[in-house]
Structures are given as C-alpha cells and as structure tokens.
N, C-alpha and C positions, 0 to 999 in steps of 0.2 A: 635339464637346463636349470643351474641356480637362477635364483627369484630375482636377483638384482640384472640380470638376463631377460629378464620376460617382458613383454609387451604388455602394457594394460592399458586396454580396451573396454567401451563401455557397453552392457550387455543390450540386446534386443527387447522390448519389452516383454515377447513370449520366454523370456529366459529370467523371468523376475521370478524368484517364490510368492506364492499368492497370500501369503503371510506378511508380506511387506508392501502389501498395496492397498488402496483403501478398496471397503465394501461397497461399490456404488447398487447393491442388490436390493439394499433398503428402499432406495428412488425409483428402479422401474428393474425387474429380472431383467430384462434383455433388451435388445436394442428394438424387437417386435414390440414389446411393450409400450415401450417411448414412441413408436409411431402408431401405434393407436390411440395413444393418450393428445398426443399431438394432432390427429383426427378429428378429436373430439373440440379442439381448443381452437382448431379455425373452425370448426363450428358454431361455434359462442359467440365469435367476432361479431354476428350477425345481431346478436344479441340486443350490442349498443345501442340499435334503432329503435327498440321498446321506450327508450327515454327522450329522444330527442325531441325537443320543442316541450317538452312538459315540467320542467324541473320548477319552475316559477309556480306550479299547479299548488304544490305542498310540499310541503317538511316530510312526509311520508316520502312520497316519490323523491323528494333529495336523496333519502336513506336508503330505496328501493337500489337508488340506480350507483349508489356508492358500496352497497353491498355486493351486485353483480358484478361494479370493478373487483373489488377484493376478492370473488370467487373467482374470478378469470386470472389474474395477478397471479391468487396460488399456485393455480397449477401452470400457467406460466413458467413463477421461477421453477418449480418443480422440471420442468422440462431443459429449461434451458439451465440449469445449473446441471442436470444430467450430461447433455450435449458438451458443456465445457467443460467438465471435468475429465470424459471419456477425450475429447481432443487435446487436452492439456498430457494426456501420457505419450503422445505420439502425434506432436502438429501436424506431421506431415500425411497423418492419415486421411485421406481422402473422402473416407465414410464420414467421419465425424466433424471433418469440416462442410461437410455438401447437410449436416443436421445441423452445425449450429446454422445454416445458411437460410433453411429451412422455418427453424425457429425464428431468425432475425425477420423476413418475410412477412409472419406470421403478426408478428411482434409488431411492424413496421401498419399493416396491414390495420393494428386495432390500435393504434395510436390514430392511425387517419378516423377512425371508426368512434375512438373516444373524443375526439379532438374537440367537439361542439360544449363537453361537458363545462369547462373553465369558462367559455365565455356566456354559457346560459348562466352559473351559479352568478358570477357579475354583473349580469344583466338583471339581478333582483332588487329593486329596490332594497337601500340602506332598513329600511324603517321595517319593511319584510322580515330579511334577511336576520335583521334583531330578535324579531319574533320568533322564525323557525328556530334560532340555535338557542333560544331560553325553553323551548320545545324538548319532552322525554325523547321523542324520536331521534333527534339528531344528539343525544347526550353523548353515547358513543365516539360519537364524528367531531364534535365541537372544535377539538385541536385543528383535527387535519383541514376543516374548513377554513377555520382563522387562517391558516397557513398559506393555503389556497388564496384570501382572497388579500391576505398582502401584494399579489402578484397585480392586482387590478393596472395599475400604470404600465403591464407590462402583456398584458394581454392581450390579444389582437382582435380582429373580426373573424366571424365560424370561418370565410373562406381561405382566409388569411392562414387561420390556424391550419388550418387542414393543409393548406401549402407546405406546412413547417413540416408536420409530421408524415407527409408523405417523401419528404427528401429525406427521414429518420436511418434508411438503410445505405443510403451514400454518406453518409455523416460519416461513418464510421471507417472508410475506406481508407484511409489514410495510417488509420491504427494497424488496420487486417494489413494492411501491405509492409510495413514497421516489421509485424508481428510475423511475419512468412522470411522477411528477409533478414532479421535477426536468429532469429532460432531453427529457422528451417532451412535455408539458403546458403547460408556462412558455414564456409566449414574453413578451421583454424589449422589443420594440420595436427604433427603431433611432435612432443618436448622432450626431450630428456632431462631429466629431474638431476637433484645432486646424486641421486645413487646410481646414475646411469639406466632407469629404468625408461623405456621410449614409453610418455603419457599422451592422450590424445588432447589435444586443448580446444576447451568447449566454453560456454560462457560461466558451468560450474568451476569446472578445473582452473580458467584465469586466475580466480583469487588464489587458489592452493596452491598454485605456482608462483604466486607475488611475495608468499609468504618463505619462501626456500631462502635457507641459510646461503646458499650461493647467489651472488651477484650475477653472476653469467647469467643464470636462470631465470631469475627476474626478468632479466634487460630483454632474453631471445624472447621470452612467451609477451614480454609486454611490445615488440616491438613485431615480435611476428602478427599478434593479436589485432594489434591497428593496423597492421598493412591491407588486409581486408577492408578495413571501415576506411581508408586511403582511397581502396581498390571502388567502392560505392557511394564516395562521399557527396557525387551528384544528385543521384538517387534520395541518399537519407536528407541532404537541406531541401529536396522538393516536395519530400513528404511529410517533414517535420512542417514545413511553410503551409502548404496544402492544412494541416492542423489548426495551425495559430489562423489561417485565414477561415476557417468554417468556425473557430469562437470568433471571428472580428462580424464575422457576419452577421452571426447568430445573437448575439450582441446587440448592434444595431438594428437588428430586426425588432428586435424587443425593448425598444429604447432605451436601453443601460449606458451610461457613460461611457463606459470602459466594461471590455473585457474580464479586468478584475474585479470592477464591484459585482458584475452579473455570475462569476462564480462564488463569490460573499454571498451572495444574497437569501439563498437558500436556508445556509445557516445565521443568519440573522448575526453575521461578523463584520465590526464594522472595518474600512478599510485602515482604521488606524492599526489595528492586531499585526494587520501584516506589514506596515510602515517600521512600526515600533521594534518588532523582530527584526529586520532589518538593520533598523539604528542602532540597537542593542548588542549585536555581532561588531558590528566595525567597530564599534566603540572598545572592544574587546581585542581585535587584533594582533594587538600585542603582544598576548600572551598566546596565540596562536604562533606566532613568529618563534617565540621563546621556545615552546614546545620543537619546531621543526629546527632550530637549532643543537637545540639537546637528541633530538633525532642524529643530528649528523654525526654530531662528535662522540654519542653509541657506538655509531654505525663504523664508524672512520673513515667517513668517504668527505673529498675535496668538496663535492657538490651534491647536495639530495635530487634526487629525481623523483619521478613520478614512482617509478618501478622500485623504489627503496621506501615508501609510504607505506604500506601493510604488512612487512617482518617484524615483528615484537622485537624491541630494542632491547629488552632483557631476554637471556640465556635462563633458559629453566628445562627442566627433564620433556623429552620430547610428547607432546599431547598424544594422548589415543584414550577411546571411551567409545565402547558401540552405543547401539540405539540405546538396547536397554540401559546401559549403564547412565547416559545421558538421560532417563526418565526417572530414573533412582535421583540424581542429584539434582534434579528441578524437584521432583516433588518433596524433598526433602528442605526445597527453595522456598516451597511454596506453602509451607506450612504456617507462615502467621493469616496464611486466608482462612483456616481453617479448616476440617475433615471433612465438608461435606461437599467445598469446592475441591479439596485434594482427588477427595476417592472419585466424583464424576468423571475427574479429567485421567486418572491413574487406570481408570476402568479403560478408558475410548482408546489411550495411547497404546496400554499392551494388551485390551482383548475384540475391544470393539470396533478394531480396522479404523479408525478414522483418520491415519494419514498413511499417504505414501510416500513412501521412507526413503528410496535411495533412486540416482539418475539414471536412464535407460536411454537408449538411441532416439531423440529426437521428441524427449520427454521435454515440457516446458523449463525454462532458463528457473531459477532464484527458488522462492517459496512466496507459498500465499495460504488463506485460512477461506475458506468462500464454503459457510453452513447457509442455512435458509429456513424459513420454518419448519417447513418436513426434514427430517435425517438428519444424519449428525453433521456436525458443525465441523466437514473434513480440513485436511491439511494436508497440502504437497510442501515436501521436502525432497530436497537433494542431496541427501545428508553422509558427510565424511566421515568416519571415524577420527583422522587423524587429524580435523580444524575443530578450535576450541568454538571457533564462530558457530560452528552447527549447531550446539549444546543451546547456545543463545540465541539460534533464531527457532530452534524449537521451544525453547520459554517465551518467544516474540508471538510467534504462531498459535500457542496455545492460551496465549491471552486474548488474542484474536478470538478463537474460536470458545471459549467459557465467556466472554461476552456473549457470541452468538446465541449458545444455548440457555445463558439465565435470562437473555432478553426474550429469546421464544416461548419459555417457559413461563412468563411473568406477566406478556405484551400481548394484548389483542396483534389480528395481524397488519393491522393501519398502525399499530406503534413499536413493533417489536423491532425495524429496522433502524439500525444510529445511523450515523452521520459518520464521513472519514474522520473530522473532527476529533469526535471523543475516542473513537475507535483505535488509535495510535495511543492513544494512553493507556488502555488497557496491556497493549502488548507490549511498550516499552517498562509500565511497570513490573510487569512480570520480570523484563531484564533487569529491572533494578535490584529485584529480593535476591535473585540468583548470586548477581554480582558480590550484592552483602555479604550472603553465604558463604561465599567463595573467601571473601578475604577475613572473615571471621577465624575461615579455617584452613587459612595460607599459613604455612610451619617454614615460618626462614625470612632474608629481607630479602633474595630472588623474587622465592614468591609471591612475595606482594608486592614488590616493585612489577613485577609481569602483569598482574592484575589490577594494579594500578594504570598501568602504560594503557590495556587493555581498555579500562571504563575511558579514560583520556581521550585513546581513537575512539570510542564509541556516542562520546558527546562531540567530539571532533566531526564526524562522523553526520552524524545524527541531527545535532544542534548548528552547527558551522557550515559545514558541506549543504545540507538541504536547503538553509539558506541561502548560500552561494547559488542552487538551483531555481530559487524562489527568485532571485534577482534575476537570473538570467532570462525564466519565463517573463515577468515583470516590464523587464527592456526591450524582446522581442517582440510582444504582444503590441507595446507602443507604438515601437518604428512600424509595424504595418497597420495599424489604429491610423498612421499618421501618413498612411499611401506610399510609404517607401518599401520598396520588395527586398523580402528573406532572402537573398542569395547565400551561396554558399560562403563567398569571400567576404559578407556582412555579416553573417552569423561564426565565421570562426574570431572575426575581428575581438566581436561581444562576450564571446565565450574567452578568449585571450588574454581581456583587460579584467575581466574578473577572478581568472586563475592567478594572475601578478598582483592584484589587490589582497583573496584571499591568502596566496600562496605566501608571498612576499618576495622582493627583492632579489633575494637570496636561493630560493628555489629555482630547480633549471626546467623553464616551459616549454617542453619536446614539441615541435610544430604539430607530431600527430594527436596532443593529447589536445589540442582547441576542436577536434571532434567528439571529444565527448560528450557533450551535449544532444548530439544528432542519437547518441547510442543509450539514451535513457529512456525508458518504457514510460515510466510515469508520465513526461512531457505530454502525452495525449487523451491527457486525463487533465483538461488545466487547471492551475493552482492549486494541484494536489499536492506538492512536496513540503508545503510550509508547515503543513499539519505534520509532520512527523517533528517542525522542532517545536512545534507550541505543545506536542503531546509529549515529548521527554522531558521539557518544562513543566508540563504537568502531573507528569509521572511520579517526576525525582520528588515535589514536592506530596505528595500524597503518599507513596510508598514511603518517603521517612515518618509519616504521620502513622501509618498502620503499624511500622516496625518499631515503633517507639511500646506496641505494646498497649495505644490506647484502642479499647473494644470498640467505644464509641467512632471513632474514626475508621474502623473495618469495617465497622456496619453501615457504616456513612458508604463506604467505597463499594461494597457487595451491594446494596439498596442502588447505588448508580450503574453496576453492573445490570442488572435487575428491568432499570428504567428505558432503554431500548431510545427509540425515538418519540416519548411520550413528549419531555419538552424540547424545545432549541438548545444546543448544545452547551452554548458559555452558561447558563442555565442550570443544567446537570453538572457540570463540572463547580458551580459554586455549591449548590447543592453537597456534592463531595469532599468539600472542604478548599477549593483553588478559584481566585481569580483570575481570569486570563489578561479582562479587558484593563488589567492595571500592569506594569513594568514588573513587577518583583517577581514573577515563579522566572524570567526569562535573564532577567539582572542574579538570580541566587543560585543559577544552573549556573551561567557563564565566571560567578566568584568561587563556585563548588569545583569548575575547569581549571581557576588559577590555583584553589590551594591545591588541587592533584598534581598541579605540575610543579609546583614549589616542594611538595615529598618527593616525587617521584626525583628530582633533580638531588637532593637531601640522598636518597639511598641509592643512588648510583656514581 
C-alpha cells in the first residue's frame, strides 16, 4: 500500500524506542523503589511534632525545624516528580495515577502536620524575631524567613491553619478532573490530511492540522475538534467555576482583596504589572487588526476564521528537521550563551535522556520542562518532524530546564526554586536567539518573510493572546468575587467579548470557539498566563542585550540563571539588566510587533 494510503496512528507507549524517552532511572530504578522511598516519607510526617510549640525557644530550633522541612521537601519532590513524570507518559495509566494519589495523601497529610510552623514563627515577638535573624544560625534561612513573615496579615490561627491544609487534597480536584477529561476522555476521531492520509486528531496533531495548506482541512479538524468540547461543555464551565471558586475562597480565607492580589503576592508583583500589561495590548490593537488583515488577503479568503490563524501566510519549501536535526540548530542558536551552557545542555539532549521526545497513546497533551534538585532537569515533548513549532518549543523547553540545573547547581535547596515569573524568560529567550539565527540565515525574501510572519504569531501569540487569557481569568474571578455564578452561558458570553475586542470586527467568532477558554490547562493554575507576556517582554529585551555581543550583559543573564529563587523576582530580573515594574520592556515588544508587521507587509 503507498504511503499516501496508510493510516497514521499514534504508537503505544510500549512501542517507543527507549532511546527516545527520558531516564526516569536516575530518580528511583523501579517503581519498588518509589514505594519504599515513599514509606520512608510518611514516616517523617510524624517528624513535624519534634517542633511544635517550641520555635519561640531559639533561633537554633527555628533552624532545627526548617531544616527537617527541607529534608522532607527533598525527597518529597523527589517522589513526586517520579510519580508525575511516569503518569505523564500514559494518564490513563492507572498504576501511576493511584501513586501520584498516593503522594498527594502524603503531601496533604504533612502540610496538616507543618501547618503550626507559619503561625508559631508570627507569633515571635518583632523585637525577638530581630534578634534570631541578625543570629549565625538563621544566616542561611534569613530570606526565606523575611518571606514568611510578609505573610503575617494573612496568616491564620494553628486551627485555622490546619483547616486549610487539611482540605490541600480536594483543592486540587477540579484540575485532576480538567486533566482526565482533556487528555484522557476526549478522543477526536481521525482526519484526512491534504495528502489523503487518515491522521488521528489528538490535542498534539490539532495544531499540525491547522497548519495544512488545504482549507478543508483546517475547517474539518477545527470543527470536528470542538464538537467534543460542545459535546462536555457543561461539565468543563462546572469545573473551570469549581476552580475560580476554591481561589475566591482561598482568598478570603486569607484576607486578600481579591483573588489577584493573593496570586501577586508571593512574588512580591504589584497589581499595577498586571493592569499595565493589559493597558498596553489594547492600546496596540491596531496593529493586531492590521496584522489579521494582511492575514486575509495572503490567504485569499472573504473572511478569516479561527481555523485560518496558524497556516504561515508565506509559502516556503515544506518544513522537516528530526530531533537531531533540531538540536544541531538550537545549539548552534545558542551559542552567544557560551560553551559551557552549550555543551551541558547538548550532552542531556542527545546522550543524557532528558526528554521524551515524541507522542505515544495517551501521553500528556503540549510540552513541559519539570527538573528538581536531584536528576536532570527532564523535558517532555511531542515532537513533529514536520512543524517548525517543535524546533522552538524545544529551545522553550530547554531554557526551561538549563535554568533548572544552573539554579540547583548554584542554590542551597530553600533558594534554588524560581518563581513562574522569571522562569518564562528563560525559555522564551532561548526562542529569541534561535529565531535571530534563523533569520540571520534566511537566503531569499520568502524566507524571511516566513520567519518573520513566524516571530509576528509568536508575540501575537505569546504577548497578545496570554493577555487576552489574563483578562479573561481577571473578569471571571470578579464576577464570582462579586456572588454572581460561572455559568456556562456567563462564561462563553466573557470569553466572546474578548475574542471581538482582541480579534476584531473583522474576524469571524465561530460560536464553538467562546469555549475555548474552558479548554486551557493553565486556567487552574490562577494568574498563571500573564507571566508568559511579561517574560517575552523580558526576553526580547535581554536576549537583544546578550546578542549585541556585550560579555557583561551574558554574564548579567547566566549569574540570573544562576540565582534560582534567592531574591523576588522583579528583583532578579533588574539584576539582569530589565525593569518590569516600568512600561518600556512591554511598550518596545508591542513597537518590535509593529515594525515586523510593517516588513513583513513591505515583502509580500
């Protein structure tokens, strides 16, 4: 049977070469291993009672009992990053979700167990509390204390606390159920491509079929694609609402304003950062409109849709690059970091297993980078040959993960963890050298009109879009802040005015795509998506700083790589050489947007 004849089909996981999976052997050999270790780790819970009532004693016992945190935490994540990484190859696996189940339990179990700690260290007298931390003993700790007792207004009473943390493993249920019926539940059917080949459509293959020169093909997979999420839409607004209601809670339990400040808080972001970003998209609009205009009239279609958003509007020789190929031209991307970030990460990608490479039946959706102190700093990929996107979110991914390991290498382990904050800069830099790379060594006005259109959707993307999500979380979170319930007919309304606002006039809003909102992961993770535009804001400006060729600004940006969660993040990022808390890296991305779209209009 010719190829254009054949079924493709996504392989089993037992049918992967183990060449193309990560080494989880480093973390524990076998899954006997993980539950002895795990044995050992509800035994320690018990641990926490050694301190309770005593912490007011000394600055020694402060240290005593913050170090027993940190012994317990290690092998913690050590387990449970075990757990999720083996669940992540195959959600539906049963074994490895009854262990992350296991772990959470555990986990759940010694947050009730630590819970007393926050509110004895509060309960020290100011005048004390001075004392212990100008103390050798606490020198170590001094940050993560300050940190701690920012929290005083929001810290409860011990039985209080222990309420919170004991409801730790129902928090989460909203997500786990997201997560079962997204990637495990759903099944799309399957597509015939422009070459007539029958493809299965999965949440990877969606995009690679949005991307097909044929319009049919687009319109069937985007249309077949939501008819599912049609098909559940009750379900996804009860569980997405269920969410937004355990932050409104959680919230007010803690006496936070809002929602949003009490996810600000942590990182010590004030809620202007995320205002400002906001203001600063719309104000730009414009040339978003401009952009999907010149989309259309590429494309030669009456109307843009949804499903005409992700085909490159420039014609260029058709993409293919396997893995290796794609680790040749990152690291050849990646060369103003220098040889010593090159070759750690050139070693892990082609000898050191640290990611899994390509989609198997019932393998997690997208890509993520989740190292930890122990082992290496893996990375799952879903990786195509034939999308140029995969190239780039393996430079996403592995910015990702070379933060992980210069911060463990560098960071005690109270500081070696960042913050999402800064962490989005890392990886979106990485896509900035590439991209340079790329058009440095574009031969023709195709090619860099493609790889221009390319960086366009990708701050489009990135910078525009996430806001558009940031707003949407933003509006959500209010109306039930304000006692009015998430329905489904409320949440596609919100989701609707936002797509006509960002999209514009002009764009045609398919009734099924005001679900999209219900169909985004991050959402249960709140006020996660803003950080991806404040970190390609921060990207773009540091990566032109290091590619300029000056030392001192790579060793600015390798020293913050370096720096892990030692300080608050806007912090580390000016350290780097970028202000956040001022308009400009977010005002010089969105005029970097117009002039790409005033060339890109220029050479087509």
């Amino acid at each position: 049977m010719s190829e254009s004849k054949k079924n493709v089909t996504v392989p089993k996981r037992s049918e992967v070469n183990i060449d193309d999976t990560w080494d989880l052997s480093i973390l524990y050999k076998s899954d006997l291993a993980w539950k002895r270790a795990m044995s050992r780790l509800e035994k320690m819970v018990d641990g926490y009672a050694e301190f309770q009532g005593k912490l007011g004693q000394s600055a020694r016992m402060v240290r005593a009992c913050l170090e027993f945190e940190g012994e317990f935490d290690k092998l913690a994540e050590r387990l449970g990053s075990y757990a999720f990484l083996k669940a992540s190859e195959d959600v539906a696996n049963s074994t490895y979700q009854g262990m992350i189940g296991r772990y959470t339990f555990v986990a759940t179990r010694a947050g009730e167990a630590a819970s007393f700690i926050a509110p004895e260290v509060q309960a020290i007298s100011k005048a004390k509390m001075d004392r212990f931390l100008r103390s050798k003993e606490l020198a170590a700790h001094k940050f993560q204390l300050e940190k701690l007792l920012r929290y005083k207004p929001h810290i409860l009473s011990l039985k209080e606390e222990r309420l919170l943390a004991m409801q730790g493993e129902v928090a989460g249920t909203a997500s786990r159920i997201f997560g079962q019926l997204n990637d495990a539940d759903m099944k799309f059917g399957f597509i015939k491509d422009e070459n007539g080949v029958k493809r299965e459509l999965t949440q990877s293959s969606f995009r690679t079929l949005l991307e097909s020169p044929k319009r049919k093909v687009r319109k069937e997979a985007y249309h077949q694609f939501y008819k599912q999420y049609e098909g559940h839409a009750n379900t996804l607004a009860a569980s997405y609402s269920s969410s937004v209601l355990q932050d409104v809670y959680l919230s007010r339990a803690r006496n936070f304003p809002s929602s949003l400040e009490n996810a600000l808080f942590a990182d010590r972001v004030p809620a202007s950062v995320y205002d400002n970003l906001i203001k600063a998209v719309h104000a730009n609009l414009d040339t978003v409109y401009k952009y999907l205009e010149l989309r259309r009239k590429a494309l030669k279609v009456k109307k843009l849709h949804f499903h005409d958003n992700y085909i490159p509007i420039v014609k260029t020789a058709k993409w293919h690059a396997t893995y290796d190929d794609a680790v040749t031209m990152v690291m050849e991307a990646l060369q103003p970091l220098g040889a010593q970030y090159c070759g750690t990460l050139e070693k892990g990608l082609r000898e050191k297993r640290w990611c899994d490479k390509y989609e198997n039946q019932g393998k997690r959706s997208g890509a993520f980078s989740a190292g930890g102190y122990f082992g290496p700093p893996y990375m799952l990929l879903n990786y195509q040959d034939s999308v140029l996107d995969s190239m780039f979110t393996l430079a996403h991914e592995a910015g990702h993960s070379m933060h992980t390991y210069n911060s463990a290498k560098n960071q005690p382990y109270q500081y070696y963890d960042y913050t999402i904050f800064v962490a989005e800069v890392a990886s979106t830099f990485n896509e900035q050298l590439l991209n340079s790379y790329m058009l440095d060594k574009a031969c023709g006005k195709k090619t860099r009109a493609h790889l221009i259109n390319r960086e366009i959707d990708e701050i489009r993307g990135t910078l525009v879009r996430q806001t558009m999500f940031a707003e949407f979380e933003k509006i959500t979170h209010a109306i039930a802040e304000s006692g009015q319930p998430l329905t489904l007919e409320v949440l596609r309304e919100e989701y609707g005015k936002l797509l006509r606002l960002y999209f514009g006039e002009d764009f045609v809003i398919d009734e099924s795509l005001t679900l999209e909102g219900l169909r985004i992961p991050h959402f249960y993770s709140a006020f996660y998506v803003y950080k991806y535009a404040t970190g390609l804001s921060a990207a773009i400006a540091l990566s032109r700083q290091v590619m300029s060729g000056d030392v001192k600004a790579r060793d600015r940006y390798l020293n913050f790589l370096k720096s892990g969660g030692s300080k608050y993040p806007l912090d580390l990022l000016r350290g780097a050489g970028v202000d956040l808390e001022k308009p400009e890296p977010v005002n010089e991305t969105m005029k970097r947007f117009k002039a790409l779209v005033d060339e890109l209009e220029e050479l087509i």
